[in-house]
N, C-alpha and C positions, 0 to 999 in steps of 0.2 A: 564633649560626649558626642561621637559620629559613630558609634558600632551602637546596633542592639539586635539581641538576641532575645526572640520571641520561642518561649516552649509553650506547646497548648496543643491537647488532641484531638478538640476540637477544631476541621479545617476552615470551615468559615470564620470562628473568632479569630484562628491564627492566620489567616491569609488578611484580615480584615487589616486589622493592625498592623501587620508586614506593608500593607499597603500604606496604612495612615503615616507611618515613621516613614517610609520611602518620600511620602508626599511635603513632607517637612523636611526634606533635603537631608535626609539619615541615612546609613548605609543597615539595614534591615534584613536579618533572612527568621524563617522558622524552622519552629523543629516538633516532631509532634511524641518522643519521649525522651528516654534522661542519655542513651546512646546515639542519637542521633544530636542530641541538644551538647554533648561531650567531642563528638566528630564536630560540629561546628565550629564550637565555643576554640576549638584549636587552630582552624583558618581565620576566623573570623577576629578573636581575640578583642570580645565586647565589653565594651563601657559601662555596659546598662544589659542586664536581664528579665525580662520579663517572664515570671513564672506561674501558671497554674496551676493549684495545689490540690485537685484531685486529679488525676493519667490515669490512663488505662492499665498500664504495668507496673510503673511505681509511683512513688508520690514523690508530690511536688518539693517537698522537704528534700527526699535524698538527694532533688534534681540541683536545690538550693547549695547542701551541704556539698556533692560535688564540683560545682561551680566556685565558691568558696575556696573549697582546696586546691584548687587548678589555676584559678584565680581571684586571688587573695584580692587584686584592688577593683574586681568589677561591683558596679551596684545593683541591687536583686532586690526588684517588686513583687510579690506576690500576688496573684489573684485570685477572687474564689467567689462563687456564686454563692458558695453556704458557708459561711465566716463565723468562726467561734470565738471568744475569746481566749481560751488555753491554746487554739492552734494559732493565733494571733501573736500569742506572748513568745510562744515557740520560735514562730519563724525569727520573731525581731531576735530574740536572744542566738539565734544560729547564726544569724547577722542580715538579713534583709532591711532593708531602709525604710520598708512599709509595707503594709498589708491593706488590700484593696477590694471591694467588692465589686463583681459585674454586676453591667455592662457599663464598660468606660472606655476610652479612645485616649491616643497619644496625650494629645495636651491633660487627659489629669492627670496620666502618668509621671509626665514630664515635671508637673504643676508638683507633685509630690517628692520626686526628687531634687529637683532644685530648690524648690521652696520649702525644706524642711526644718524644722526649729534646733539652732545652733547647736542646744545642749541637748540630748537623750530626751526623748518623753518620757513621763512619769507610768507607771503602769496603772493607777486608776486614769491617764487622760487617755491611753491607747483602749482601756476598757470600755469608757464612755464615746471614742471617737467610732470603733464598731458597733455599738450600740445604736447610735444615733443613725449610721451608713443601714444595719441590717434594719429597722424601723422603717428605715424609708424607701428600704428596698419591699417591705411589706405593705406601703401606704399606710400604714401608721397603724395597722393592727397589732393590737399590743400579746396575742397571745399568738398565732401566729412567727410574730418576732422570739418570743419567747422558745416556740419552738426550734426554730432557725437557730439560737444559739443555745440551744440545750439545757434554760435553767427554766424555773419555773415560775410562773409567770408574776406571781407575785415578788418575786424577788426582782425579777424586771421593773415591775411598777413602783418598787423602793428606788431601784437606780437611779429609773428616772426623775422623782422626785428632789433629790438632790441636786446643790447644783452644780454646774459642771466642773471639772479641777481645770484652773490656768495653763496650768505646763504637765 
């Protein structure tokens, strides 16, 4: 894996990370929507996509799906500040290798692609694994969190009650 392709319309996140993958000896550019991330993705011809799932123009999914059809063997992370689980299940089923919540840097990226478990995640472990990401992206307020992923909050506090699935 030496290509990666950063989309994110935000320039500081995206230039951040263009730099972190640069500094890990990766060939890296960015792109800040799904036509310039498409002009790229044809020079560049990347390994690994790095995608942010709210843009200004379009969403991060279409930028997924057309990268997908362009190129079938690149692998596509997701990022999102505000992580749900329906657009979680989404992206994996479009075919993203994972979904991720900011702020995070290369290596968990990397950590997630590489290091990802042999066979499919289950869809209660990817429901419990944002769970746990958007909590702690809240400092552990439970309502809050609840908001973040758009159930309510009681239903939250059964989740977590449970305990977590294996695979």
């Amino acid at each position: 894996m030496n290509r990666v392709l950063i989309v994110d319309d935000d320039p500081l996140v995206r230039n951040a990370l263009v730099r972190d993958f640069k500094h890990r000896g990766l060939q890296a550019d960015g792109a800040s929507n799904l036509e310039e991330a498409l002009t790229l993705s044809r020079s560049l011809n990347p390994d690994l996509a790095v995608v942010d799932l709210r843009l200004e123009e379009k969403s991060g999914m279409e930028v997924l799906r057309e990268l997908r059809d362009s190129h079938p063997e690149v692998r596509v992370v997701m990022l999102t500040a505000y992580g749900s689980i329906p657009l979680a299940v989404q992206a994996l089923r479009l075919g993203a290798v994972d979904f991720l919540t900011k702020p995070l840097g290369a290596d968990k990226i990397l950590e997630a692609v590489h290091s990802g478990p042999p066979t499919p995640r289950s869809l209660a472990r990817v429901e419990y694994e944002i769970i746990r990401r958007t909590l702690d992206a809240c400092d552990g307020n439970v309502s809050e969190a609840a908001r973040c992923l758009r159930i309510h909050r009681r239903s939250l506090q059964r989740k977590l009650r449970k305990r977590p699935p294996l695979v």
